[in-house]
C-alpha positions as a Markdown table, in Angstrom:
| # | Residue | x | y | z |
|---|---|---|---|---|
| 1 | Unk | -49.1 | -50.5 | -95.8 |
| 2 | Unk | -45.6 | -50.6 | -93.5 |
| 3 | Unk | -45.2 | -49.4 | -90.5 |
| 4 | Unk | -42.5 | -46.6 | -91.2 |
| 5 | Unk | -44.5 | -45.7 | -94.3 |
| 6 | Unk | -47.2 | -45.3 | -92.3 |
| 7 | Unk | -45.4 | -42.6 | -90.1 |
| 8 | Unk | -44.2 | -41.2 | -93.2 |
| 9 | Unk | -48.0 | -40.3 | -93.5 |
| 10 | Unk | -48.7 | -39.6 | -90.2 |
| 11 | Unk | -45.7 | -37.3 | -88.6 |
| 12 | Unk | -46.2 | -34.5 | -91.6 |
| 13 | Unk | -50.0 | -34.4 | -90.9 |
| 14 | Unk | -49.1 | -34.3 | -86.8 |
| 15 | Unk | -46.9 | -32.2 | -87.6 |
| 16 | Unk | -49.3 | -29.9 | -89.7 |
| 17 | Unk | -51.6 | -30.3 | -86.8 |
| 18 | Unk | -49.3 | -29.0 | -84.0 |
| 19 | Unk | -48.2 | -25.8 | -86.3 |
| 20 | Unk | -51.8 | -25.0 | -87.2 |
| 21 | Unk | -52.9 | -25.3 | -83.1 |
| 22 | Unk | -50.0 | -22.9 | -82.3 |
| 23 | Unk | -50.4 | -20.6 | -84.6 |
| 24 | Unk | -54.2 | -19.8 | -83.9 |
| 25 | Unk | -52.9 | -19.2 | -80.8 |
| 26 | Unk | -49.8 | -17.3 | -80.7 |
| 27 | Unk | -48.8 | -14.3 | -78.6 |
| 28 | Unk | -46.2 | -12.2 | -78.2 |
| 29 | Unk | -44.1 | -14.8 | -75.9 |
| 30 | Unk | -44.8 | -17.9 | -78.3 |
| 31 | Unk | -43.5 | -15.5 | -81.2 |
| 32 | Unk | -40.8 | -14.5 | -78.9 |
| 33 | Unk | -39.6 | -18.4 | -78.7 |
| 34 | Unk | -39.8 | -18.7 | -82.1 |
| 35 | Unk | -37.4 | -15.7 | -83.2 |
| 36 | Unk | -34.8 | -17.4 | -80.0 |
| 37 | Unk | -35.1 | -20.7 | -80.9 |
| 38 | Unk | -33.9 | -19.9 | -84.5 |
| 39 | Unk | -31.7 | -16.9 | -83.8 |
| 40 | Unk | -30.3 | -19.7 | -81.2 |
| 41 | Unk | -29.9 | -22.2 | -84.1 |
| 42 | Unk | -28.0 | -20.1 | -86.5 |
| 43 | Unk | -25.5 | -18.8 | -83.3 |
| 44 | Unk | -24.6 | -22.6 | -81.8 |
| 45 | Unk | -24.0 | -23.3 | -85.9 |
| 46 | Unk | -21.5 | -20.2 | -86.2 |
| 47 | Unk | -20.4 | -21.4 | -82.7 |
| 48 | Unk | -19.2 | -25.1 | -83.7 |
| 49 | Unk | -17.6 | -23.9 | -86.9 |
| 50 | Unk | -15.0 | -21.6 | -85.2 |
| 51 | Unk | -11.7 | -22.0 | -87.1 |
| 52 | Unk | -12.7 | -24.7 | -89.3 |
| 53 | Unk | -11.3 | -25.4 | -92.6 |
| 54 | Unk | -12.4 | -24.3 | -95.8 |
| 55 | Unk | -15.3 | -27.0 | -96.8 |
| 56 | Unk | -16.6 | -26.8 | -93.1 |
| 57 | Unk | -16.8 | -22.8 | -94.3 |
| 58 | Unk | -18.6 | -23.2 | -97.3 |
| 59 | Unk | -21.0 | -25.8 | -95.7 |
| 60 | Unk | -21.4 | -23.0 | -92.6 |
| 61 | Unk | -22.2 | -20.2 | -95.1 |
| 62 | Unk | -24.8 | -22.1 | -97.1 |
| 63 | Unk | -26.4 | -23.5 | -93.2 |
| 64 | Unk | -26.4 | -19.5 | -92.6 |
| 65 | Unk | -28.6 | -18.8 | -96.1 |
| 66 | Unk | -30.9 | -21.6 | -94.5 |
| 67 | Unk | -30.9 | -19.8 | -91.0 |
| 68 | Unk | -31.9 | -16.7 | -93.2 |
| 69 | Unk | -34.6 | -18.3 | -94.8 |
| 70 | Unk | -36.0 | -19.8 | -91.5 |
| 71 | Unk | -36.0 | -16.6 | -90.0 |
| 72 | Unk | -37.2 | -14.5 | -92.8 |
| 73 | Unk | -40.0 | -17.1 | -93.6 |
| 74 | Unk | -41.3 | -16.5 | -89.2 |
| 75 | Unk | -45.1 | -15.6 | -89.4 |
| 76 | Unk | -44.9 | -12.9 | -86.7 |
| 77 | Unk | -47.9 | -10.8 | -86.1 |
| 78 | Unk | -46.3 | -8.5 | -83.2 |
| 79 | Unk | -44.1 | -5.1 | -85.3 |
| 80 | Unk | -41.7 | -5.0 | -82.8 |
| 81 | Unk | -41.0 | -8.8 | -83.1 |
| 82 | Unk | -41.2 | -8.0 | -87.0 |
| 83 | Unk | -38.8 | -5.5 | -86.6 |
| 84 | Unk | -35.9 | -7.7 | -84.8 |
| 85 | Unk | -36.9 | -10.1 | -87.1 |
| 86 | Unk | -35.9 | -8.0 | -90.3 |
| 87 | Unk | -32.4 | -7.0 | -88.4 |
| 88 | Unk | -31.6 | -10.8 | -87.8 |
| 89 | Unk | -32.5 | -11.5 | -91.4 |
| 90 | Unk | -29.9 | -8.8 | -92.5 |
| 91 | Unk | -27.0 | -10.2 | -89.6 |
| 92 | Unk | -27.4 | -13.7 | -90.9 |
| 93 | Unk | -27.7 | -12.6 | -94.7 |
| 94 | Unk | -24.0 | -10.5 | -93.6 |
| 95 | Unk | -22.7 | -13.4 | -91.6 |
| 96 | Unk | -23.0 | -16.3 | -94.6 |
| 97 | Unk | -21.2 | -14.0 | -97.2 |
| 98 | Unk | -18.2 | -13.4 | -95.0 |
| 99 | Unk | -17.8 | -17.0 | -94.3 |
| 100 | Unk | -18.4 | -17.7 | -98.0 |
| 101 | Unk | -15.9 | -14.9 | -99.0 |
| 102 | Unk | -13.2 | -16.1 | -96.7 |
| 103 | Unk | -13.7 | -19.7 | -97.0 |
| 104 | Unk | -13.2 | -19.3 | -101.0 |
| 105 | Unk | -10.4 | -16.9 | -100.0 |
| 106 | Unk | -8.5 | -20.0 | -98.1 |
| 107 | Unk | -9.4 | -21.9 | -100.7 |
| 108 | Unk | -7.3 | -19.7 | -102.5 |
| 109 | Unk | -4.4 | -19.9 | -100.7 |
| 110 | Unk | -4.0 | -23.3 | -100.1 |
| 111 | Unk | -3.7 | -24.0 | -104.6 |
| 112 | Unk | -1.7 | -21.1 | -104.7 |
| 113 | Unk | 1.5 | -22.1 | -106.2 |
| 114 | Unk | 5.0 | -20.7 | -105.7 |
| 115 | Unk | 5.7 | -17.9 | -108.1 |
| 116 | Unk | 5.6 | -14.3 | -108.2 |
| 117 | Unk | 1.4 | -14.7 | -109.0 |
| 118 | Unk | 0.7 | -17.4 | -106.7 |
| 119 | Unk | 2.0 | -14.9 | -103.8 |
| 120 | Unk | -0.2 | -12.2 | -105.2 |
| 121 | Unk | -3.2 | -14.4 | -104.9 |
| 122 | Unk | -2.1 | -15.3 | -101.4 |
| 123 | Unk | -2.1 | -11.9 | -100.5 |
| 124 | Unk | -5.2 | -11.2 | -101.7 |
| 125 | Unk | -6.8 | -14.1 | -100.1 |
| 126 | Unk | -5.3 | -12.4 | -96.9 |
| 127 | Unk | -7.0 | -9.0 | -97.3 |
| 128 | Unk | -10.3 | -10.9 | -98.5 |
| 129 | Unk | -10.1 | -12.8 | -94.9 |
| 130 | Unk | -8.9 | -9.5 | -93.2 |
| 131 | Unk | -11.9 | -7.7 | -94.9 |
| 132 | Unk | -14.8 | -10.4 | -94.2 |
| 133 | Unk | -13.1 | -11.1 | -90.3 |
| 134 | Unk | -13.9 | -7.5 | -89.9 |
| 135 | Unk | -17.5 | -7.7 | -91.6 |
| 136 | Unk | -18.3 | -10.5 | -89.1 |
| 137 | Unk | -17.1 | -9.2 | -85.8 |
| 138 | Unk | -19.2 | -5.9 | -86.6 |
| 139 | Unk | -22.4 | -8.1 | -87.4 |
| 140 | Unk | -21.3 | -9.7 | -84.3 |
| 141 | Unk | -21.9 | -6.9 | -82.4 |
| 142 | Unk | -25.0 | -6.3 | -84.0 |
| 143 | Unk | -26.2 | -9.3 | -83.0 |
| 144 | Unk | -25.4 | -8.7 | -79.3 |
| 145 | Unk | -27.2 | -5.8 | -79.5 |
| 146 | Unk | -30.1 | -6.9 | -81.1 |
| 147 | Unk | -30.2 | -9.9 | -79.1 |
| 148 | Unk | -30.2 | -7.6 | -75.5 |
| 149 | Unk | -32.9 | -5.4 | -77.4 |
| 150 | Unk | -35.4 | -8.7 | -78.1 |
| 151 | Unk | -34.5 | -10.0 | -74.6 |
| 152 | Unk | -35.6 | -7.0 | -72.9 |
| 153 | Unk | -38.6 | -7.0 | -75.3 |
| 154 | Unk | -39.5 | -10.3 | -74.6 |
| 155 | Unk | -39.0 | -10.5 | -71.1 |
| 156 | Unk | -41.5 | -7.3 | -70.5 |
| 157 | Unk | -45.5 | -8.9 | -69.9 |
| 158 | Unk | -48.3 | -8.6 | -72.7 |
């Protein structure tokens, strides 16, 4: 057997190990890093795509489904961590359509030809992008809100 087949093998089962160990025992501040640590994934994400171009959108919105997922799929025992949980899952969910609307919506604009209907899709585009830059900064806001809320939360002792 190789050596990099044989950590093939072994970092999945270390892996497992680790997961297994820390779940057994998990409290409300372990819980609490989990939520952050992916809440703080999905943010830096949204955070190094700022005024990218249309690909880099479409790539962003489909890393934001996967953010979703990771965050929906937490195994959190505590309801109030449940609870922020559920709220981040809807944010996310919000945030990758926008970017997926608007990046399609540039898309748009920039094979939009010069006629009478290309300027008509270009101005539909616009609204699209007008519509889904006022969708995110609301779920931004959201998200501040919810984030202060779990802080607090988190921050209190067991």
């Amino acid at each position: 057997m190789s050596v990099s087949h044989k950590y093939t093998v072994i970092t999945p089962v270390t892996l497992s190990i680790a997961l297994l160990i820390t779940s057994c025992s998990e409290n409300k501040a372990s819980q609490c890093q989990q939520l952050i640590r992916v809440v703080n994934a999905g943010t830096s994400l949204i955070d190094k795509s700022k005024g990218t171009q249309v690909i880099t959108s479409i790539q962003l919105s489909k890393d934001l489904e996967f953010v979703t997922k990771s965050i929906r799929e937490l195994n959190l025992k505590d309801p109030k961590l449940k609870e922020f949980q559920g709220g981040f899952v809807k944010i996310f969910q919000n945030l990758s359509q926008a970017v997926a609307i608007a990046g399609k919506a540039l898309g748009a604009t920039k094979i939009a030809d010069a006629s009478t209907s290309g300027r008509e899709k270009i101005q539909k585009a616009r609204a699209e992008i007008d519509s889904a830059l006022t969708t995110a900064i609301t779920v931004g806001k959201q998200s501040d809100t919810l984030i202060n809320q779990m802080n607090k939360y988190c921050s209190k002792p067991e």
